[in-house]
C-alpha positions in Angstrom: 25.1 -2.0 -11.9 21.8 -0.4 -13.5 18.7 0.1 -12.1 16.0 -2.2 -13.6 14.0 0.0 -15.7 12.4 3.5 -15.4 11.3 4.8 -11.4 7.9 3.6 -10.8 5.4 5.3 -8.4 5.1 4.5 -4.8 1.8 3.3 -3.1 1.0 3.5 0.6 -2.2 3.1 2.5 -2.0 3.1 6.4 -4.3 0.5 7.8 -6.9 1.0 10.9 -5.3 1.0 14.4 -5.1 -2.0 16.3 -5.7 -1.6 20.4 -3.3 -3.6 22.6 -3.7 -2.2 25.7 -5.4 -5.1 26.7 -3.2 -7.8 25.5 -1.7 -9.6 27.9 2.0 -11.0 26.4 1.6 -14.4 28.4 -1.8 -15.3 26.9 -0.6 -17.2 23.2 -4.5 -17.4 22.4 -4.9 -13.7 22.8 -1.7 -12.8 20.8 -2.5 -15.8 18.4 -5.8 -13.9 17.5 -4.1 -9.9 17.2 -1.3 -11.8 14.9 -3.8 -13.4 12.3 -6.0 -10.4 12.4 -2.9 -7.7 12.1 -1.8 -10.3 9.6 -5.1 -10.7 7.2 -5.9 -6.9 7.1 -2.3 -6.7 5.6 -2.3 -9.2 3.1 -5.5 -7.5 2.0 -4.2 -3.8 1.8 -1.3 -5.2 -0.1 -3.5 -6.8 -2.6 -6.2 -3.6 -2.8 -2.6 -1.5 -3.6 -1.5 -4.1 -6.1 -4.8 -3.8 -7.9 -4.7 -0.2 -7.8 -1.5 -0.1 -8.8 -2.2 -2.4 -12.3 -5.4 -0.1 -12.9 -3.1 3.0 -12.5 -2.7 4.6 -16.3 0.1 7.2 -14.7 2.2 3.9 -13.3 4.4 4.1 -16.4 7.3 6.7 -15.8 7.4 8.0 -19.8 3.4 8.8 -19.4 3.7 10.4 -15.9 6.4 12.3 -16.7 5.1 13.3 -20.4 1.7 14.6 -18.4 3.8 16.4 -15.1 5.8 18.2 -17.9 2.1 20.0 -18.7 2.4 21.5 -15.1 0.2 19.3 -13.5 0.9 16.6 -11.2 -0.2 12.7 -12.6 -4.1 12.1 -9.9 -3.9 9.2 -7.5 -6.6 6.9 -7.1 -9.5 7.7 -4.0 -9.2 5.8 -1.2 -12.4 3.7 -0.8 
């Protein structure tokens, strides 16, 4: 089996922390709340990454590759 096309880069962003040291298991409204909340600030990094990703001009490997070969390592995007 082949891999499907050239390596692509990674992107990861680590998200704020959330506190649980006051979450009591038994309370289902509680948990309820940390679950969507955990929940929608992940959906939302994933899509900020996606877009990054699709506005990324070193995502294609021949382009990255045909830059890093100048000694210089392909920029990432700022974090905003």
């Amino acid at each position: 089996m082949l891999p499907n096309g050239a390596p692509r880069r990674n992107y990861y962003l680590f998200g704020r922390p959330f506190d649980t040291s006051a979450l009591t298991p038994g309370n289902a409204e509680a948990c309820d709340a940390l679950y969507a909340a955990v929940r929608s600030s992940v959906e939302q990094q994933i899509e900020y990454l996606l877009q990054r990703r699709d506005d990324d001009p070193f995502d294609s490997f021949p382009r990255r590759i045909a830059y890093e070969t100048l000694g210089v390592i392909a920029p990432t995007f700022e974090n905003q």
